[in-house]
C-alpha positions in Angstrom: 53.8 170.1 85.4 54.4 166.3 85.6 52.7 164.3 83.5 51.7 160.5 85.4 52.6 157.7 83.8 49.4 156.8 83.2 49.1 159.9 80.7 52.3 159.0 78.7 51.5 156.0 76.1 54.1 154.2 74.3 51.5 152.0 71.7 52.8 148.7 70.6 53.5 148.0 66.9 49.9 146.3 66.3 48.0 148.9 68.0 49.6 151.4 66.3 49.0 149.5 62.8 45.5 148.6 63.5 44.5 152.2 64.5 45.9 153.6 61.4 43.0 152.2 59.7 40.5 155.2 58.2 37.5 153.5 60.4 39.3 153.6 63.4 40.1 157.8 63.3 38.0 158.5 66.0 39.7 156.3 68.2 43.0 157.6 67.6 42.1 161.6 68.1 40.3 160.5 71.3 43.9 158.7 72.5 45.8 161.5 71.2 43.3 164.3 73.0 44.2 162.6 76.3 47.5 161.4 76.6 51.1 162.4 75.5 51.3 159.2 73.1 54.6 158.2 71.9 55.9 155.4 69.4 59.1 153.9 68.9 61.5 153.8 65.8 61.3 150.3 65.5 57.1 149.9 65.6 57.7 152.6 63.2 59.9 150.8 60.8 58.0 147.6 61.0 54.6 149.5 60.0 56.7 150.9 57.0 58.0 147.2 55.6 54.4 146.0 56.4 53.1 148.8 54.7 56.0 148.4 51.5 54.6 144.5 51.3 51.3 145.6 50.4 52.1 148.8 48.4 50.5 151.3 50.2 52.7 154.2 49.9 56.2 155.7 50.9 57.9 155.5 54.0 59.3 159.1 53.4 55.4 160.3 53.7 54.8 157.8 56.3 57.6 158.7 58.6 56.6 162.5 58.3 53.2 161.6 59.3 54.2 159.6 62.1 56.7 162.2 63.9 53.9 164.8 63.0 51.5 162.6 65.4 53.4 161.0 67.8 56.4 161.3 69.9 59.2 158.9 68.4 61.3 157.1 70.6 64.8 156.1 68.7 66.7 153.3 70.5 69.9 155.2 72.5 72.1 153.5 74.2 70.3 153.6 77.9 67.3 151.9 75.9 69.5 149.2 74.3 71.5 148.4 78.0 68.3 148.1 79.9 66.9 145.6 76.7 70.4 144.0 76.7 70.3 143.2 80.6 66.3 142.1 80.3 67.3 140.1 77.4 70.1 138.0 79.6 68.0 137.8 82.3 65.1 136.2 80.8 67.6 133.6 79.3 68.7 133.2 82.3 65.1 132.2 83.3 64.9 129.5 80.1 62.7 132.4 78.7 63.3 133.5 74.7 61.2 136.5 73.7 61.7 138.4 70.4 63.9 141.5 70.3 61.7 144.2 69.2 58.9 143.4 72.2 62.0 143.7 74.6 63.2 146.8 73.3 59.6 148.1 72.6 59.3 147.0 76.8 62.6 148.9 77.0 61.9 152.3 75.4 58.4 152.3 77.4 60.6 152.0 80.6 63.1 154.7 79.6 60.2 157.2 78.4 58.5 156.7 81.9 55.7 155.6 79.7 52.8 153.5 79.8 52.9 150.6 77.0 49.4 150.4 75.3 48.7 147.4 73.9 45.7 144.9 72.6 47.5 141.9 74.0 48.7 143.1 77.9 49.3 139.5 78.8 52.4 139.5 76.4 54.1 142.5 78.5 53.6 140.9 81.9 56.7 139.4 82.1 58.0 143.0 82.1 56.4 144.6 84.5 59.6 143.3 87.5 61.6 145.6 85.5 59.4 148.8 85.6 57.1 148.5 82.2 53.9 149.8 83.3 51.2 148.1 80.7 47.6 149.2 79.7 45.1 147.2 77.5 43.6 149.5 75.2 40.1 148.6 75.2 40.5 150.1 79.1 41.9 152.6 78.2 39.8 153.6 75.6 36.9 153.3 78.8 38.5 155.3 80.7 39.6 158.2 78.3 35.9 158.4 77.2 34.8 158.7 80.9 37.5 161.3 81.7 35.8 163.3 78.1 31.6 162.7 79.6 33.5 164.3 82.9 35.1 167.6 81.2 31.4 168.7 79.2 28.9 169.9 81.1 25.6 168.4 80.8 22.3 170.7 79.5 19.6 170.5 81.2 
């Protein structure tokens, strides 16, 4: 079985830092009960150095967590080309972006995944090269709709 694109997620660094939070719990189960939701390396890094800063625990433990949840995506060579040729092109275009939102855009692409995100407007510029980009709070909408859908009502 297939899965569409729109059921394969690839969250952004800031989504995936601000769901971490204990209140927000419920919001990640109900993303990860309806979607095949996948992170990449570097998000992953960044939370860990975010999380170092602050002293809130290894990333060892954190990393662990992490793969437990989600699918990582490490940076292979195909993802680092396809970044490397969006990169030149949007230079090309008088357009400077930072590296880790290009090869975030990138891995999305190669995983054949949606990119989840709080800010969609900062993806657009991708979308000519094949990133696919959901806002969250839509998502969320729609995930919650597709759960009201799958219980039967008691009359």
């Amino acid at each position: 079985m297939s899965t569409r694109i729109e059921d394969r997620v690839l969250l952004d660094t800031e989504l995936a830092l601000w769901l971490l939070a204990k209140s927000r719990r419920s919001l990640l189960k109900l993303l990860l009960s309806q979607t095949e939701a996948y992170l990449s390396a570097l998000s992953l890094y960044r939370i860990a150095s975010a999380m170092n800063v602050v002293g809130l625990g290894s990333p060892q433990k954190l990393f662990g967590l992490f793969e437990k949840i989600f699918h990582i995506v490490y940076p292979d060579r195909e993802i680092l080309s396809t970044a490397a040729k969006i990169n030149a092109d949007l230079l090309q275009k008088g357009e400077k972006r930072e590296e880790h939102e290009i090869i975030l855009a990138s891995s999305a692409i190669k995983t054949r995944a949606s990119l989840l995100t709080m800010s969609p407007r900062v993806y657009d510029v991708y979308k000519v090269y094949g990133l696919s980009v959901q806002d969250f709070d839509k998502a969320v909408e729609k995930y919650k709709m597709s759960l009201r859908r799958k219980i039967p009502s008691i009359a």
